[in-house]
N, C-alpha and C positions, 0 to 999 in steps of 0.2 A: 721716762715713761715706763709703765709695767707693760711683760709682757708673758706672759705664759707666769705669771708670778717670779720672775725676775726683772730687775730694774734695771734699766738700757739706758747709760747715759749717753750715748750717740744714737741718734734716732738714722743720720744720713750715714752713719758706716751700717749700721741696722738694713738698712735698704739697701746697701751694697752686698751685703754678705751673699744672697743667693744672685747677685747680676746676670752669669752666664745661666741659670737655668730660669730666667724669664720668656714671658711666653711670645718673645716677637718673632723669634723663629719658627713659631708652632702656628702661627696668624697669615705669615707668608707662606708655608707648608702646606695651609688647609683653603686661603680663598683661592680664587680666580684671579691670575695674573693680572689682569685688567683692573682689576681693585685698586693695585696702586701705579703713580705715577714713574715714571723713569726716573724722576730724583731720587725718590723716597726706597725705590729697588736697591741704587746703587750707592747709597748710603748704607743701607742694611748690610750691600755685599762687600765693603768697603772693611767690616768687619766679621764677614763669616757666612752672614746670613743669606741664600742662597735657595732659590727653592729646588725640589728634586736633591738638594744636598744635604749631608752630615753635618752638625754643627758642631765643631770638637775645638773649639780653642784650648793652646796650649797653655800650660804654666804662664807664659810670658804674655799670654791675651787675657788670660782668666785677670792676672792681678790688672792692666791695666781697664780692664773694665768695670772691674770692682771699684778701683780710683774715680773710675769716668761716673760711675753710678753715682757714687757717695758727693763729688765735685756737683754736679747738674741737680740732684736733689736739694741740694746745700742753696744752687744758684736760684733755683725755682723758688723754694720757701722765701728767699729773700725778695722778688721780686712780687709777691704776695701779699707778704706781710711787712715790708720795709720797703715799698718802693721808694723811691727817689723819681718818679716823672709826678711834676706839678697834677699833670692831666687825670691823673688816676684818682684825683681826690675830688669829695663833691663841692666840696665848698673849701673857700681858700682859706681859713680857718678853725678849720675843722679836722679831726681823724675819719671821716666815715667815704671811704673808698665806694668804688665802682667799679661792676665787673667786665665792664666794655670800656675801655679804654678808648676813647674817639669817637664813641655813639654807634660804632660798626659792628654787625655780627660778627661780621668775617674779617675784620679788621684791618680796612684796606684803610689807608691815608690817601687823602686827596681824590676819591673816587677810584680809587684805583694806581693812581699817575705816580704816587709816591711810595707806594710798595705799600708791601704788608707788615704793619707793627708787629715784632716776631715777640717781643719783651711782652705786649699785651695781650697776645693770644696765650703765650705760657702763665699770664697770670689765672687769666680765667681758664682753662683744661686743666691747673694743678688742683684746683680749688673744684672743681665744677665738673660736669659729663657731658650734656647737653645744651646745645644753642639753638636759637631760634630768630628767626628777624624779628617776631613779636618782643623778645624779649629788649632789646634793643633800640628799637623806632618809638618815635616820639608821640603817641596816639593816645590819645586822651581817652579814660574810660575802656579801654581794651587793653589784654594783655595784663603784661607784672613786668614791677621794677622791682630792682636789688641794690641795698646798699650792705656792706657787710668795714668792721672795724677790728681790729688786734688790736687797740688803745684803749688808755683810759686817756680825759681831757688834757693831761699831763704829757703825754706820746708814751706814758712804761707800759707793755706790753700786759696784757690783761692775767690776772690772777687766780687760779680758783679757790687756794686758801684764802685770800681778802674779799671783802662786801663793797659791790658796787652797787649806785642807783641810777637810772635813764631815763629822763625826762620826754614823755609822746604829747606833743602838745596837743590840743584840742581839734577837735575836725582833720582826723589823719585823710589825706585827698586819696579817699581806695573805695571806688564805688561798690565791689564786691567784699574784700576785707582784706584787712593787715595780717601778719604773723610777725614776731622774733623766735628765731629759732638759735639755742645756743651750738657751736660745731666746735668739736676736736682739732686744734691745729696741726696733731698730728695723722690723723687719718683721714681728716676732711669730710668726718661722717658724721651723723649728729651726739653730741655728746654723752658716752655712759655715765649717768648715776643715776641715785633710786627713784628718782621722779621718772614716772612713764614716759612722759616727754619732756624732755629740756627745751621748752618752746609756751610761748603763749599766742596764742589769737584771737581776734573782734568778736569771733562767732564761737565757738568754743565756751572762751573761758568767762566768768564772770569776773569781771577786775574791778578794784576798787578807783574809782576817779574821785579825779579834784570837783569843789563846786564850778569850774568855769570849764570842767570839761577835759582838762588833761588829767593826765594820770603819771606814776613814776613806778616805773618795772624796777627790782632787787635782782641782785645777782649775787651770789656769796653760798659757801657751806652747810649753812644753817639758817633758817628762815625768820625773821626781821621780826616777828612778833605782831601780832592784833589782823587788823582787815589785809595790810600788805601784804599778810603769807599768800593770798589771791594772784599775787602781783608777782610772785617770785621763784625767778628760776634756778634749780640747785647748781650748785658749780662742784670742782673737786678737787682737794688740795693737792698742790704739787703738780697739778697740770694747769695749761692755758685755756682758754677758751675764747669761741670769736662770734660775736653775735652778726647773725645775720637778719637784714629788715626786709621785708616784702611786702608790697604793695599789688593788689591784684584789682585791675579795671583803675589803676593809676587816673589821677584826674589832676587838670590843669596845674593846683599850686605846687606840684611835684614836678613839674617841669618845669615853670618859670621858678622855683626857687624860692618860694615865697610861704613854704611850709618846710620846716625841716624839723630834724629831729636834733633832741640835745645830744651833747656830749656825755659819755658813760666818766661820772663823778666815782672818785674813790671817797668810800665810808670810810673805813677800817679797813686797815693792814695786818693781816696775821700770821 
């Protein structure tokens, strides 16, 4: 990735370099004790952090937290964008992931009785900021779903020198409207290039549709020629990109499954 006009080929050593002067010691320093729990203290001070205290790690703490950084970055992206739990996917033939893991905001298993999914909660806060039960719960007409993918139908991890197409079948189930937004894998913010937004939606944008109603979104460098340039969101060589779907006022064929979206087809490799 670029980064101040240099290219960074480790994105997780990247993220380790400034470890010790992250601001978790500056977050424990400044709220109210009570903000956090007793675990979540004594982990912190486990490694320094301390409130009322200095935070000086030495040579021998700096580099292994720098390790710890760069190691749990590395762990997170993976568990992201590679999981391995069946659960995380929407469909069992399919790439197009979920950002709740169990259907839980909060990600309890078994109501509670079986702990807290820790792997599902890190996938959704690497990727994400905020939760909501709305987001989550199965309610028809209210609310917004998320589906988001790093694949093309093949599992190779998405391109932004190559031209993809994604099929939206007809009667997307979103009583208020859809969006695709494309995101940065690596900063998990919506994608820079010169298109104002890297995203299309129902309300918004005019898109070219099929006669029976579906339509097919582009994804690639360069725009696909004729009425699809409508339809098409810029990507950028040399980096990844992760489309994310959203559904806002979700309606039934979205939960029973009975509407989905295609798999993101590879045009052209470049």
């Amino acid at each position: 990735m670029e980064r101040g006009g240099e290219v960074v080929q480790d994105p997780d050593r990247l993220v380790a370099e400034k470890a010790p002067e992250r601001p978790g010691r500056a977050v424990v320093e400044r709220e109210p004790g009570g903000c956090f729990d007793p675990e979540l203290l004594g982990l912190a001070a486990t490694i320094g952090i301390r409130k009322g205290q200095p935070f000086a790690p030495d040579d021998r703490m700096q580099a292994i937290l720098t390790d710890a950084v760069a190691v749990a970055n590395a762990t997170a992206r993976a568990i992201v964008f590679k999981t391995r739990d069946p659960a995380a996917y929407l469909y069992p033939d399919s790439k197009w992931q979920t950002g709740f893991v169990g259907g839980d905001y909060q990600w309890l298993r078994g109501d509670g009785k079986a702990g807290r999914d820790l792997d599902a909660r890190t996938l959704y806060f690497y990727f994400a900021t905020v939760n909501t039960p709305a987001m989550a719960l199965e309610m028809p007409g209210v609310g917004s779903q998320y589906a988001y993918t790093a694949h093309d139908s093949d599992g190779t991890y998405l391109d932004g020198g190559s031209h993809y197409q994604l099929n939206i079948p007809a009667d997307v189930p979103a009583k208020d409207f859809w969006s695709i937004v494309a995101y940065d894998p690596q900063t998990r913010s919506e994608l820079q290039s010169p298109q104002p937004f890297p995203s299309k939606n129902s309300v918004r944008d005019q898109l070219t549709t099929s006669p029976d109603g579906s339509l097919t979104l582009q994804f690639g460098p360069t725009p696909p020629g004729g009425e699809q340039d409508r339809n098409w969101i810029q990507t950028v060589p040399g980096k990844g990109f992760v489309p994310v779907l959203r559904l806002y006022g979700p309606l039934e064929p979205w939960f029973d499954k009975t509407w989905r979206p295609g798999d993101i087809q590879l045009v052209a490799k470049t």
